[in-house]
Structures are given as C-alpha cells and as structure tokens.
C-alpha positions in Angstrom: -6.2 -19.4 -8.8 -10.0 -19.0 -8.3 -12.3 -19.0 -5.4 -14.3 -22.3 -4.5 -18.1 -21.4 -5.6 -20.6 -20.9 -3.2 -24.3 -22.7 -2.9 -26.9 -20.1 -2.2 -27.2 -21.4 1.5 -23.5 -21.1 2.0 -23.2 -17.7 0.2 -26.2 -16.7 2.8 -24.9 -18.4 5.5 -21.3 -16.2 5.0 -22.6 -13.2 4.5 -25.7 -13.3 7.5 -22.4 -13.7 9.6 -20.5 -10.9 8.5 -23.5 -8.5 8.5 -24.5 -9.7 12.0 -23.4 -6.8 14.6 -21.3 -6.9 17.1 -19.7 -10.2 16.1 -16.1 -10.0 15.5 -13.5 -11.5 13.4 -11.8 -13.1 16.0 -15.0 -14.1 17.9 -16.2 -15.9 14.7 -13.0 -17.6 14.2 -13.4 -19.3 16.8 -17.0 -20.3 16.6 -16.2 -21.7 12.9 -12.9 -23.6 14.5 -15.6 -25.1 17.4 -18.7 -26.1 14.5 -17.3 -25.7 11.3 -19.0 -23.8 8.6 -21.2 -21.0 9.1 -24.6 -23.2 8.2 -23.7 -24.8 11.2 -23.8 -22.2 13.6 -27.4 -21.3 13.6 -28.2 -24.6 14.3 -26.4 -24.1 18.3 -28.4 -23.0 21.1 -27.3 -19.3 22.8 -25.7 -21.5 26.0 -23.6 -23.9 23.5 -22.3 -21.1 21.7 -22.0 -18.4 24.4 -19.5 -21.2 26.0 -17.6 -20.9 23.1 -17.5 -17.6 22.3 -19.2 -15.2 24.9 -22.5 -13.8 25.0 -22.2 -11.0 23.2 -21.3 -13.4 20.0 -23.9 -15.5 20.8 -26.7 -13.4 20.0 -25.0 -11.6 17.3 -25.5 -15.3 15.4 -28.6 -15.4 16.6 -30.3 -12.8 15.5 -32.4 -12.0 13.0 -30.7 -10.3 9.6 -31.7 -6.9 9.2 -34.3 -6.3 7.0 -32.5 -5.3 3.9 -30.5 -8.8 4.2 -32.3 -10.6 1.1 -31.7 -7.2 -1.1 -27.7 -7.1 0.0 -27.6 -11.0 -0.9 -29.0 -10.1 -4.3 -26.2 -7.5 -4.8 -23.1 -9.6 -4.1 -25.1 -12.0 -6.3 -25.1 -9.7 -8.9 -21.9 -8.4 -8.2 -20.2 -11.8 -8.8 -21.7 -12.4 -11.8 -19.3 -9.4 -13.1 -16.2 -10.7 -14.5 -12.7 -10.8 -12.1 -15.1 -10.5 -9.5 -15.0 -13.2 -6.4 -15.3 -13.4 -2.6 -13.5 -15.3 -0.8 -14.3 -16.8 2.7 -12.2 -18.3 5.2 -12.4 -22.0 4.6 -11.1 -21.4 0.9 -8.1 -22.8 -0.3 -7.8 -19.8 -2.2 -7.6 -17.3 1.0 -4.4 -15.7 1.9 -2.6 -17.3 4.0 -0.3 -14.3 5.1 -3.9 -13.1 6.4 -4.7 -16.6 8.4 -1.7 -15.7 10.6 -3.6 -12.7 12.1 -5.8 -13.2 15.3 -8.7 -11.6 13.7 -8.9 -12.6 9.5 -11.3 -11.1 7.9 -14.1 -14.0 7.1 -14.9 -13.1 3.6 -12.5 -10.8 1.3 -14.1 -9.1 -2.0 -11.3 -9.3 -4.5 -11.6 -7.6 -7.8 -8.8 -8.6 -10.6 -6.3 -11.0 -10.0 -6.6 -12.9 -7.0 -3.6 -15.2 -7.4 -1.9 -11.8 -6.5 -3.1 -11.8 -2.8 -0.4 -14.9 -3.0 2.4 -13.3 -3.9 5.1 -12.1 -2.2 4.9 -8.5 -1.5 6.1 -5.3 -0.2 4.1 -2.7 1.1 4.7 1.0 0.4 2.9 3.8 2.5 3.0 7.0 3.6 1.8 10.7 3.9 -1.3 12.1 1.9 0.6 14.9 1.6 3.7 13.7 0.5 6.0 16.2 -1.1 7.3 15.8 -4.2 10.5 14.0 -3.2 8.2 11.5 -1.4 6.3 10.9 -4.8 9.8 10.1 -6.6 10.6 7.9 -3.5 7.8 6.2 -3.3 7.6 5.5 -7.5 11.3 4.4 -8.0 11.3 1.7 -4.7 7.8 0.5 -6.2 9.4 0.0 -9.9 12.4 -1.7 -8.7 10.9 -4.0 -6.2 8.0 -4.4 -8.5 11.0 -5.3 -11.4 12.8 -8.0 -8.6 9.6 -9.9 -8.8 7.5 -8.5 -5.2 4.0 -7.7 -5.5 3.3 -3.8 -3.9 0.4 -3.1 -1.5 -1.0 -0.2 -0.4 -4.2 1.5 0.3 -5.0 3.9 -2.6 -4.9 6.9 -0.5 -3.9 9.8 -2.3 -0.2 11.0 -2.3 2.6 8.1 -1.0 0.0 5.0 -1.7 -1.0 6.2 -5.2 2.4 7.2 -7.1 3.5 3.3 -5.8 0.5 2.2 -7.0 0.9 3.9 -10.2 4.8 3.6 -11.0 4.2 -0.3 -10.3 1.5 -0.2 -13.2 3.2 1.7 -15.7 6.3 -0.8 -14.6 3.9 -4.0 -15.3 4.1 -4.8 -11.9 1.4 -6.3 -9.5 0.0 -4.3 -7.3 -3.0 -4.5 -4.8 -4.8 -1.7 -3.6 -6.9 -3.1 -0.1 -9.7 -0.2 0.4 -11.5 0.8 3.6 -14.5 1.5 1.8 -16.8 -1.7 0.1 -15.2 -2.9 -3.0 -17.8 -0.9 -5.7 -17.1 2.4 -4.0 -14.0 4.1 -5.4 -12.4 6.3 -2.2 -11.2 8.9 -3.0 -13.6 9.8 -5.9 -10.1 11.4 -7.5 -8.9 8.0 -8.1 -11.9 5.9 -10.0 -9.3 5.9 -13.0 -6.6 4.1 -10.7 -9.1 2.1 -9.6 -10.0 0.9 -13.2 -6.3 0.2 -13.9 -5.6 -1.8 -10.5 -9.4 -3.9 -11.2 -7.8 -4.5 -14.8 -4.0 -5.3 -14.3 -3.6 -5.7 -9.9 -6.4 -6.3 -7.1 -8.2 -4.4 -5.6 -9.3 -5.9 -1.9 -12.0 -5.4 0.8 -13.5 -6.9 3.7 -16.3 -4.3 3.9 -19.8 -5.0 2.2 -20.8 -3.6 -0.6 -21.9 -0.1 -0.3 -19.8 0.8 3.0 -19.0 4.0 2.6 -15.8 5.1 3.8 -15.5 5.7 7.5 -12.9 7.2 9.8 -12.4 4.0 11.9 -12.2 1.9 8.8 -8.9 2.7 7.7 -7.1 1.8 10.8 -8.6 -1.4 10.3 -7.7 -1.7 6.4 -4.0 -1.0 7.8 -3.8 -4.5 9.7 -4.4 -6.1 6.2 -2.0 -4.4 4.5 0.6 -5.7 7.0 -0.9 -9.0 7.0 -0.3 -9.5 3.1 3.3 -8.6 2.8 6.3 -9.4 4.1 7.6 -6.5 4.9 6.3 -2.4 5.0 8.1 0.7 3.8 7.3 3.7 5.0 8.4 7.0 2.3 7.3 10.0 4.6 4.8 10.4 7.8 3.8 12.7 10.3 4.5 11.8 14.0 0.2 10.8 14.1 0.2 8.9 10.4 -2.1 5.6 9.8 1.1 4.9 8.1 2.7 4.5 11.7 -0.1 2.1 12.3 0.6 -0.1 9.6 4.3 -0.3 10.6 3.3 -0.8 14.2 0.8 -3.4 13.1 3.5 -5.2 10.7 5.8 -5.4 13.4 3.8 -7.2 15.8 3.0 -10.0 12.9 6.7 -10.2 12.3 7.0 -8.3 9.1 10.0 -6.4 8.2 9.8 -2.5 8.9 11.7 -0.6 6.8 11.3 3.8 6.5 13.4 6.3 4.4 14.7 9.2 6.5 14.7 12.7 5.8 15.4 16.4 6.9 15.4 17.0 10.4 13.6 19.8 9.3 10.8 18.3 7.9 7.4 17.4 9.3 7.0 14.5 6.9 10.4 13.1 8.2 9.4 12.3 11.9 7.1 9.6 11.7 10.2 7.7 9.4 12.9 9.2 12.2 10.7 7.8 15.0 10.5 4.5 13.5 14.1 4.3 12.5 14.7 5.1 16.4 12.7 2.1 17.4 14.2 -0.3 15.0 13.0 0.2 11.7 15.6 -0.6 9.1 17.2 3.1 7.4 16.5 2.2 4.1 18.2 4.6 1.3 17.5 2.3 -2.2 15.7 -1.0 -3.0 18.5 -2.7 -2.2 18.3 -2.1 1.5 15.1 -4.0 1.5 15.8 -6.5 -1.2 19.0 -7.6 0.8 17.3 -7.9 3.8 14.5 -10.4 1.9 17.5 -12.1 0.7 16.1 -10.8 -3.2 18.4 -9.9 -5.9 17.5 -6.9 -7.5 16.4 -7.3 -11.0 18.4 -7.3 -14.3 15.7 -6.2 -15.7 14.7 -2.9 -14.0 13.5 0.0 -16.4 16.6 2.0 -17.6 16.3 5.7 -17.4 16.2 7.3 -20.6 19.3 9.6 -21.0 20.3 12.7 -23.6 23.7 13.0 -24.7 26.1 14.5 -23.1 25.5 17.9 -25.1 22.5 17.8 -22.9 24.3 20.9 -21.3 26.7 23.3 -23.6 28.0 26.7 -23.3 26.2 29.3 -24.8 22.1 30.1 -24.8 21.4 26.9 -23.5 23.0 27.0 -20.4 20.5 29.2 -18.7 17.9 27.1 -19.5 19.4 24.1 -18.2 20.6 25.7 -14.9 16.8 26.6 -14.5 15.8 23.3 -14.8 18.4 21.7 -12.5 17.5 24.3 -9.6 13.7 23.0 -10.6 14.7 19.6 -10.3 16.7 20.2 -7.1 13.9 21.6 -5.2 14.6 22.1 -1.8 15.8 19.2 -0.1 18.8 17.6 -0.4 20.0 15.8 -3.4 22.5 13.1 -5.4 23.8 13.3 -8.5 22.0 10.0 -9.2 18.8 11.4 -8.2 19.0 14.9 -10.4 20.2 13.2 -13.6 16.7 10.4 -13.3 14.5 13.8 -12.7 16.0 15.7 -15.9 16.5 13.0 -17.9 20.1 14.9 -18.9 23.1 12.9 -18.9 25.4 12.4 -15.3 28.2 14.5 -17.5 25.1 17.6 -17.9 24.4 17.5 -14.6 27.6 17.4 -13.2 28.7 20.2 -15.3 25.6 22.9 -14.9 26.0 21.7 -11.0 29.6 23.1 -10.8 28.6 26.4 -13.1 25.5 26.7 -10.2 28.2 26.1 -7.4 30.7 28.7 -8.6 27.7 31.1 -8.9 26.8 30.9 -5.3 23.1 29.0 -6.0 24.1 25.5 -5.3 26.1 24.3 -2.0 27.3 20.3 -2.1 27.2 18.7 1.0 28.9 15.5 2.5 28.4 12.4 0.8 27.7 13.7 -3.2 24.7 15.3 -2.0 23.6 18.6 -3.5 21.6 21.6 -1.9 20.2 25.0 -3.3 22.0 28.0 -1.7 20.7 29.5 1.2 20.2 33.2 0.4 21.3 35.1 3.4 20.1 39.0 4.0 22.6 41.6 3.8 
C-alpha cells in the first residue's frame, strides 16, 4: 500500500494547515467535510468559515504562514524523496481507518517503513519506563506470541515496557509500529536511534508532528490517543497510579478498544496502575491467550520454541551450586512459575524442578498456592 502523491499546491496546501496555530484536528475536520480539500479553504471568507467552524478556526486558515513556511515545505520535500518515506493526509485511501473513527484524526501522518502496517490488526503493549525486570520478560513474551498469531504490536518507544515489545516483536519478525511524540527525523529518546533504525527498516515508525518537533511534555499525552486509535485492543505490563500508560487505556476504552493489564504484587508500585484498571474493568490477563481469546484469535502454531538443555542441566555434585545460584538469579524477587523459571534459564522443567525442591528443603525457596515459587524471606533472630 502506498500513499496517493501530492501536487506541490496540495502538498502546500496540507501542510500550511497543519502548521497554522490554534487550529485543531477536529476543527479542521470539519472544515474539510464543509469545502473539501484544503486548497479550498483559503478561498472562504472569515464569516463563511467562522459559521462552520468558529472564529478562532477561521483565522487560524487565514493567516499568513510563518515565515519559515517555504524552508519547512522544502524539508518534507526533501524528506520524501528518502526511500519508505511518505505522508499521508486524510483524504487518502491509504489512511488508517482505525484513526478516522476518532473525533480529532490527525490530518497528515509521517510514516517511515511499512505503511501497509498501520492497516493491520494490532495490539498495543505499554507500560512503565521503569519497568522491572519481570515487566521486561512480560512485556517481550506477550509481544512474541501475539506478534507470532499474526497481530501487529504498537507502542510508543519509550524506554522500558514500550521498547522490550518493540524489540522481542523484531527479533520474532513481527510487525511493529513505534508512533513517536516527537517529528518523525528526531529519534526520542536519543538511547534508542538503533531501535529506531530497525523499526524504519522492518516496522513503522509514525508521527503527526512536523519535522523537527522536538519532544514536548504535552505531546505524549497526545501520541497516546493514536496508539489506542490503531489497535484493537491495549495491554498494559506494569504502571504507576499517574502513568501515560493509564491514559492510553483510558483513551482506548472510550473508542471501544479492548483493555486488557497484567496484575502484580500488592506490594509493588508498578502493580497499581494494572490493579486500578483491573478494578474498573480491565480484563486480568495472565498469558496471550487471555487476549487472543477475547479477539477471538488462535494462538499460533508457530510461536518461537524455547531452547531447552537436557535434563542433566542440573546433577548432583559441583554443579549443583552453580545452578541453585542461577535459579535464585532467575527467581528474583517476585513471585514465580515453574513455566516462567525454566524460559529465563533456559534449563530443562525436570532441572528446575529438581534444584527448586533442593532450594525448598534448604529454607531459600518457599512455593506458594497455584505452582508459584518465591525466595525465602530471611527473618532476624
């Protein structure tokens, strides 16, 4: 799929609108619905549009572009000549359609990579910033499996939950699309210009900003309603009670999207934005299956296996120190299944459940209801 081309006038025309301040999405929605494309508008006077729209939108069209306007035209010139570059406005065929459902759509989207993924049907994965590192393995092994049942995964390439999904969906050759807060040739944060490569090459990456915005506190709020507005439903891994990822859940709700959020420890900070959630109805989702059930998906036959050793992974003697160590490493301090320790070691579900029962009879490991396992609690004498 490929965006229509634009004739210089119309490429002006588009972007004179979406640089013109204090006119809003939904504002020019429905001046384009009134006139029809965004030549046309110009050509009204303040009265005929003001009716339409307000005043305030009304001399937004009407003014005069800012002086650099000829230079910024020159640079998304420029910019499209690159290739798996393209904008796309809202009278093209090729714009989402999950998007044209909102009240306010973005009029043009800068898409770099592969558009026909803004199509697709998707998921979207976010959380904390500061995601621990059980929220990491979360948030990789729901993006490889609904990445592997065919589900494209969004999120906003924030560091911590948004990047491992973004990651573990490339390395699955999944789609993924990153949609960015910042204008589409500025990499935010810096940290992840190599992700950013990798999504440009093998996902999308997506803004509605122009080029050179730089990123911007209110922006991101903003960038949320997108996310929502491409998928069909949102997971959240971990968040805070005051998370942008509670935005985007909040957001996806209102448009009718799924909202789906993987509890936690009571105990945990990073567990009461998901707890909230789940309290107002989000869906308590423990595997990939919750969610693709509830799309009415069947998971995929062909999800990555997880390499395993033999079972002599674990045997008495000089070894079995070793291995202990690393299964109290792998453990870490939240609760854990069998299923869980054996994908972080790599050792086979005999090992584990061996060294786990040498670790229980030596006082360091305590198992819990439902096959969960839990380090010890050292209590003082």
């Amino acid at each position: 799929m490929n965006a229509l081309p634009m004739s210089g006038d119309e490429l002006r025309a588009w972007l004179g609108l979406t640089h013109a301040r204090g006119l809003t999405p939904a504002a020019l929605r429905t001046l384009l619905a009134a006139f029809g494309m965004p030549q046309a508008l110009r050509a009204q006077s303040f009265e005929t549009l003001a009716t339409v729209a307000g005043e305030a939108a009304a001399r937004a069209v009407l003014a005069p572009p800012p002086p650099t306007f000829d230079d910024d035209v020159g640079r998304v010139c420029a910019w499209l000549g690159e290739p798996g570059n393209a904008l796309v406005s809202l009278a093209d065929p090729a714009y989402p359609q999950g998007l044209l459902a909102m009240p306010d759509p973005p009029p043009l989207l800068y898409v770099k990579g592969h558009l026909a993924l803004l199509h697709a049907a998707g998921v979207a994965i976010v959380g904390s910033r500061s995601a621990t590192p059980q929220g990491l393995e979360d948030a990789a092994r729901f993006a490889r499996a609904l990445s592997a049942a065919g589900l494209a995964i969004v999120s906003g390439l924030a560091l911590g939950i948004d990047a491992a999904a973004h990651r573990a969906t490339l390395d699955a050759d999944g789609g993924t699309i990153a949609v960015i807060g910042t204008g589409i040739d500025i990499v935010y944060p810096a940290r992840h210009r190599e992700l950013a490569h990798a999504l440009a090459a093998h996902g999308a990456l997506v803004s509605e900003w122009p080029l050179g915005t730089p990123a911007r506190p209110a922006h991101f709020p903003q960038r949320n309603r997108l996310i929502a507005g491409l998928v069909r439903g949102v997971l959240v891994v971990e968040a805070a009670l005051r998370s942008g990822s509670l935005i985007t859940a909040r957001i996806a709700n209102e448009m009718g999207r799924d909202v789906f959020a993987v509890p936690g420890s009571i105990h945990a900070p990073l567990s009461r934005g998901c707890h909230r959630l789940i309290k107002e109805g989000a869906k308590l989702t423990e595997a990939p299956e919750d969610i693709l059930e509830e799309l009415g998906l069947a998971p995929s036959a062909a999800s990555p296996a997880v390499a395993r050793e033999p079972s002599s992974a674990l045997t008495p003697g000089s070894r079995a120190g070793s291995v202990a160590r690393a299964l109290l490493a792998a453990l870490g301090h939240a609760p854990a299944t069998l299923e869980m320790l054996v994908r972080r070691t790599d050792m086979a579900s005999a090992a584990v459940q061996a060294a786990l029962l040498e670790l229980e009879l030596a006082g360091r490991v305590d198992a819990l209801p439902g096959g969960r396992f839990v380090r010890a609690i050292r209590r003082a004498r």
